[in-house]
C-alpha positions as CSV (number, residue, x, y, z in Angstrom):
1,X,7.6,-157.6,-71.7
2,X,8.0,-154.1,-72.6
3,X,8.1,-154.5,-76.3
4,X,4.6,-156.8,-76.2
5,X,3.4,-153.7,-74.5
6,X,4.5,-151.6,-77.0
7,X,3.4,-153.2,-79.8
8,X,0.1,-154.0,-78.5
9,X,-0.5,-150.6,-77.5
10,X,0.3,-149.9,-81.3
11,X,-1.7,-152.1,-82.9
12,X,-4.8,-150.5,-80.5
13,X,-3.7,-147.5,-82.2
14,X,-3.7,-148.1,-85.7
15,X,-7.2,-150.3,-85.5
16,X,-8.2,-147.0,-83.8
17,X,-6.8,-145.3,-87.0
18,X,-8.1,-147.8,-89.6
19,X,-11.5,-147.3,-88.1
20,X,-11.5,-143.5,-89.0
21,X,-10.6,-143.8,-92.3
22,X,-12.9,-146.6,-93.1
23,X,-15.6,-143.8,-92.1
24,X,-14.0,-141.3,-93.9
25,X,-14.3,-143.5,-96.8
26,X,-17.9,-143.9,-96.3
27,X,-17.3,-148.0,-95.6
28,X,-18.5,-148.0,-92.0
29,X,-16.0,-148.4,-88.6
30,X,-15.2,-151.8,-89.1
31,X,-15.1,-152.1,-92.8
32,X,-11.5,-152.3,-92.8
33,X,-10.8,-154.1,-89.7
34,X,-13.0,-156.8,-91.7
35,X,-12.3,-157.2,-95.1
36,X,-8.4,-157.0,-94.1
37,X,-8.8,-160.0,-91.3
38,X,-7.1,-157.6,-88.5
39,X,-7.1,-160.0,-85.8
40,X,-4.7,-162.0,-87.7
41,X,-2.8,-158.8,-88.9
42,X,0.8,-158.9,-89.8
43,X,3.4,-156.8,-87.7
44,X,6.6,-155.5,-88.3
45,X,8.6,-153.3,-86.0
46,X,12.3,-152.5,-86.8
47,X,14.8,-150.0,-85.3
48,X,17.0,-147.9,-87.1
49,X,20.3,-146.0,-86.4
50,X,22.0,-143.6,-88.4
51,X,25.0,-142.0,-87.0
52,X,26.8,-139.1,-87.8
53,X,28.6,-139.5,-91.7
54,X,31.4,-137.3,-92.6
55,X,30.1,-136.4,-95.8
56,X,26.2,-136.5,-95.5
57,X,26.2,-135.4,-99.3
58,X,27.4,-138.6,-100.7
59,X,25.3,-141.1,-98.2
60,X,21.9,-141.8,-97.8
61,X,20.0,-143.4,-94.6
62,X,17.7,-145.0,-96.5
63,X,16.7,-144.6,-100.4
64,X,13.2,-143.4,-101.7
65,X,10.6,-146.4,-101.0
66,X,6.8,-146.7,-99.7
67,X,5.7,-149.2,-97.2
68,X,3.5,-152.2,-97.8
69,X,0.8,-152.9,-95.6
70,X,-1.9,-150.3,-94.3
71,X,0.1,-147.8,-91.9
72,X,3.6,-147.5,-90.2
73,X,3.3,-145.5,-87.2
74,X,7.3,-144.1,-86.4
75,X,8.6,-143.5,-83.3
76,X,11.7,-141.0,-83.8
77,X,14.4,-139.1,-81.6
78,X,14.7,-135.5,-82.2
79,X,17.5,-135.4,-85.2
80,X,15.7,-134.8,-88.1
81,X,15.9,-137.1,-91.6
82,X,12.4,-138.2,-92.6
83,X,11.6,-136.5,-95.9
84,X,8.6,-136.8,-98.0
85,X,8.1,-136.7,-101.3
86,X,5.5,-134.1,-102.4
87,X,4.4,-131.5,-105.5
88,X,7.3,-133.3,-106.9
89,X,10.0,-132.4,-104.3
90,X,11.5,-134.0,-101.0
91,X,10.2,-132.1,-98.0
92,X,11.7,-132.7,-95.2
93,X,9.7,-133.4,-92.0
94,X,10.8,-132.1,-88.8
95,X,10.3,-134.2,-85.6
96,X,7.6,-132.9,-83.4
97,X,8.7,-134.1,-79.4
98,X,6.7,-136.5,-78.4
99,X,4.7,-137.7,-81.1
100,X,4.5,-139.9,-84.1
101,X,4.6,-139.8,-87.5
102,X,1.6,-141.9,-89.5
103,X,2.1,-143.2,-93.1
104,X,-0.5,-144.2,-95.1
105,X,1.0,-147.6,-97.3
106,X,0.6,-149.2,-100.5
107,X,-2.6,-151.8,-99.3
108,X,-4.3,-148.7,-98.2
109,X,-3.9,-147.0,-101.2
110,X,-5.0,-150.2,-102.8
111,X,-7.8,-150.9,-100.6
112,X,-9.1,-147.2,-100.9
113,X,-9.0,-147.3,-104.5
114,X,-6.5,-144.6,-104.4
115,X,-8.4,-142.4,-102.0
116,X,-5.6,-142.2,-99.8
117,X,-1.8,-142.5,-101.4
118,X,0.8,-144.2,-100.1
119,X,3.2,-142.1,-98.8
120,X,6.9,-141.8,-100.7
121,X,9.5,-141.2,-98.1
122,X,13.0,-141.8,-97.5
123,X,15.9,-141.1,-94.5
124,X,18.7,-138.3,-95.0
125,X,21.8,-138.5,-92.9
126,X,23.7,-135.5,-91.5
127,X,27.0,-134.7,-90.0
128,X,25.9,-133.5,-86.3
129,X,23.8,-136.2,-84.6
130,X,22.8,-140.1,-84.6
131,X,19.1,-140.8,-85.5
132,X,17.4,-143.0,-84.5
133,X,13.5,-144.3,-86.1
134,X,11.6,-147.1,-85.2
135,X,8.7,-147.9,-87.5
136,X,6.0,-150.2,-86.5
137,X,4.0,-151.3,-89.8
138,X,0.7,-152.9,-89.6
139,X,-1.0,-154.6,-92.4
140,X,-3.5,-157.2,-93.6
141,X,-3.5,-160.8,-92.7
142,X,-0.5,-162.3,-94.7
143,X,-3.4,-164.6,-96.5
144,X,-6.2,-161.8,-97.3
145,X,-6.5,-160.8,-100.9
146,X,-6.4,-156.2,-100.8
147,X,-8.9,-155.5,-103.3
148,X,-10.0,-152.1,-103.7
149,X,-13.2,-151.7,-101.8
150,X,-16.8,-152.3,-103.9
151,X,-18.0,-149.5,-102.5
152,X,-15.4,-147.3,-103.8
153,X,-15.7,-148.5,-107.4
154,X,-19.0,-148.2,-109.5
155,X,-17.4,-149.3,-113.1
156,X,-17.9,-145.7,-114.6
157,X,-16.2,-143.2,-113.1
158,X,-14.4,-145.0,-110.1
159,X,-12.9,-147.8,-111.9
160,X,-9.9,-150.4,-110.0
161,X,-6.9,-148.4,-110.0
162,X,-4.7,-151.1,-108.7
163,X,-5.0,-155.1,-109.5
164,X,-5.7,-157.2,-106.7
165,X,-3.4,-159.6,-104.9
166,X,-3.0,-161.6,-101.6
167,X,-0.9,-159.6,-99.0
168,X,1.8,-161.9,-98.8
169,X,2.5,-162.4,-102.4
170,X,2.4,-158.2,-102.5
171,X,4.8,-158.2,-100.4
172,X,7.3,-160.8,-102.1
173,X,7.0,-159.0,-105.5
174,X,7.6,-155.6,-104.4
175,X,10.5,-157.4,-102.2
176,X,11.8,-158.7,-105.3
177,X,11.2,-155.4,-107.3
178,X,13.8,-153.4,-104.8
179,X,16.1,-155.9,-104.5
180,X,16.4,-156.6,-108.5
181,X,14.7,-153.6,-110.4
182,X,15.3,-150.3,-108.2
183,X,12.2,-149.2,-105.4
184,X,9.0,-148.9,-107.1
185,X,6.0,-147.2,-105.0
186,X,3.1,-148.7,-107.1
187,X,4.2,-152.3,-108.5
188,X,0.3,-153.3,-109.0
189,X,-1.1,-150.1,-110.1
190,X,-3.1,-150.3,-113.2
């Protein structure tokens, strides 16, 4: 009971989240909520622990990647080990109490046209404490086709940055990119 709480209270808050980037875009509230079918949006929470290594130099939590789908909102304790990937170096992101941490993902990027990026990221392990993440990711209906939005692309100067493919196939060839050809943050870009 608590978890369908949870997650429901999640998904509120990432259709909250959606709706002010689609204005930020210039699309319109609901734009996104729309064209990516939301009421039969796909979910995926997971919960991760990382205890204390030894030797935190020669381990990682979890290797470089992007998420797919539109946002992962991540619930964390206080140990830090979320690092970013930006200007070309990994910046580690310190846990504020309290709050969460939004990423942007790869269907955003797609659907935005490449106004917003998906966010690189990856987990560091240390020595001292257990850390604990749990990342809820929301994304388009497993059937909708993420196309970059019309709007957003005029043929001259906004072209497609990204090809367009139905979330669920997305999702299976970047699952097959990381498990056979090393993590790739933009499979589809053009």
């Amino acid at each position: 009971e608590v978890l369908a709480e949870y997650t429901g209270e999640l998904r509120k808050l990432a259709r909250e989240l959606l709706k002010g980037i689609s204005e930020s875009l210039g699309l319109g509230p609901g734009y996104i909520d729309e064209a990516m079918n939301m009421d039969s949006s796909l979910q995926i929470l997971a919960a991760n622990l990382y205890p204390p290594c030894p030797q935190p130099e020669l381990a990682m939590g979890l290797p470089s990647h992007s998420d797919y789908g539109l946002l992962t909102i991540l619930m964390q304790n206080d140990t830090g080990g979320l690092q970013v990937h930006h200007g070309g170096k990994w910046v580690k992101v310190d846990p504020i109490p309290n709050a969460f941490v939004v990423n942007t993902a790869d269907q955003l990027e797609i659907m935005s046209n490449g106004k917003y990026k998906s966010v690189l990221h990856r987990a560091v392990v240390n020595n001292k404490a257990s850390r604990i993440s749990i990342p809820f990711s929301t994304g388009p209906s497993p059937d909708t086709v993420v196309v970059p939005a019309e709007q957003l692309v005029d043929g001259e100067h906004n072209q497609a940055t990204h090809i367009s493919m139905n979330s669920k196939e997305y999702m299976e060839f970047k699952q097959r990119r990381v498990l056979h050809k090393g993590l790739c943050p933009n499979p589809v870009k053009i």
